[in-house]
TIVEXBA-394810 format. One record per residue (C-alpha): x, y, z. Coordinates in steps of 0.1 Angstrom, whole numbers, plus 2048, in hexadecimal, padded with zeros to 3 digits. Layout:
BEGIN
XYZ ...
***
This chain:
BEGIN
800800800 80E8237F3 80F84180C 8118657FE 816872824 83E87D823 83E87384A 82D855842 844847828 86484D83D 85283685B 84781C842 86F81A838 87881E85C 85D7FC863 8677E7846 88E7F1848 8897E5870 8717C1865 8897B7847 8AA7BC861 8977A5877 89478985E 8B778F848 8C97A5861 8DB7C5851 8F57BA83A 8D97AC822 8C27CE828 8BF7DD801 8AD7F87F9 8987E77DB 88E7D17FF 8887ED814 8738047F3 85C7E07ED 8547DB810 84C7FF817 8378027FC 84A8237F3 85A82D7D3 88582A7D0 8828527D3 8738547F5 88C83F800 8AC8567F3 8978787FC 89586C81F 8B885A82A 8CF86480E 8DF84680B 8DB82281D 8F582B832 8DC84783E 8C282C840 8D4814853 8E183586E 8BB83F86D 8AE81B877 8CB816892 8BE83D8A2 89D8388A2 89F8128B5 8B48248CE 89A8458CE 88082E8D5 89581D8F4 8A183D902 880849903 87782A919 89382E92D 88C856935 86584B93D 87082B954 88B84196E 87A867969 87E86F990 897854999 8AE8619AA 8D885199C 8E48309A9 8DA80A9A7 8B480D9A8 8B382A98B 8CD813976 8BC7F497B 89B806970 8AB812950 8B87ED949 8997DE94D 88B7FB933 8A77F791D 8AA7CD91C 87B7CE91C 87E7E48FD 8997D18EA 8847B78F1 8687C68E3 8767D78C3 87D7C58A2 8A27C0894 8B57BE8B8 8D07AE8AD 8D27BF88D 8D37DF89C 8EA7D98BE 9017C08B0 9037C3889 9027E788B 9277E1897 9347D887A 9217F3864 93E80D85C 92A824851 914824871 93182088A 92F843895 90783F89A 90E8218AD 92A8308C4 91584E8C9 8F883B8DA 9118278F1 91B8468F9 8FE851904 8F1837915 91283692A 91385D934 8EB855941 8FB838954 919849963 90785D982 8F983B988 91E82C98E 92484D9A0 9098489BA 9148239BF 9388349CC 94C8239AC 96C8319A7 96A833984 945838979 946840953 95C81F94E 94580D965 92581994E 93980F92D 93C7EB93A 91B7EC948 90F7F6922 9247E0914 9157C392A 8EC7CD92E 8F37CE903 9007A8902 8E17A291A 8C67B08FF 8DA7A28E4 8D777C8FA 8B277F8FE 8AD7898D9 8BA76A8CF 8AA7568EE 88976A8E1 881765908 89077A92A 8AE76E931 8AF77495B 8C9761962 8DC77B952 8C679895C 8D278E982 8F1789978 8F57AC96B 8E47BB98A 8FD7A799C 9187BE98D 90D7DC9A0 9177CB9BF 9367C19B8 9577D69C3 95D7FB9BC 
***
């Protein structure tokens, strides 16, 4: 079915770009695939992203918009330290569970060059939100603390993507982290 809506054409690309990485994963993501599933014409696709690098940087932000905005709603008012981060984990690892294409997008990503920069960005991110956390919890080195902590709640979603279940042996595992030595 053909939209005419501009909006509406970029968020049919956005849905079938996310439900063909899902079955085929990224590196077989073409745009004659994307354009046919969408139901949008080659044009749209070019006038939008540019290129299907643009696509693929587009796709990889708006999976982690759509988590950070979970994360933001599930600790608005916490204050930092282990409750707060262990709220934003269980945002973070509920909506990768609940989002197409999670291993595309947190582990194939990687090896995207022309994403890298997208992909380092959000890690990023998600560590500097983590940091005050490590801070609170007294560790003597909170920024490196929330890069491993990144590192591991990513191999967690990426685990119960392929389990296609919650993994909680892991979950507690990674809790378990927290109360380790400073």
């Amino acid at each position: 079915m053909r939209t005419r809506d501009p909006a509406g054409k970029k968020a049919a690309l956005i849905d079938a770009g996310l439900a063909l990485a899902e079955e085929a994963g990224l590196g077989r993501l073409s745009v004659d695939k994307i354009v046919s599933a969408a139901g949008v014409a080659k044009g749209s696709f070019f006038h939008h992203f540019g290129t299907r690098a643009g696509f693929l940087t587009e796709l990889h932000r708006a999976f982690h918009d759509r988590i950070a905005e979970r994360i933001d709603d599930a600790i608005a008012g916490l204050p930092p330290g282990r409750d707060r981060l262990l709220t934003a984990t269980r945002a973070y690892l509920d909506g990768c569970r609940a989002d197409r294409a999670v291993r595309a997008l947190l582990v194939e990503a990687r090896a995207e060059r022309e994403i890298l920069a997208e992909v380092t960005r959000r890690s990023d991110q998600f560590a500097r939100l983590a940091a005050p956390d490590f801070a609170a919890l007294g560790r003597a080195r909170p920024a490196a603390a929330a890069r491993l902590w990144i590192t591991m709640a990513r191999d967690v979603a990426v685990a119960e993507s392929g389990a296609d279940a919650v993994l909680p042996e892991l979950r507690t595992a990674l809790a378990e982290y927290l109360d380790g030595p400073g």
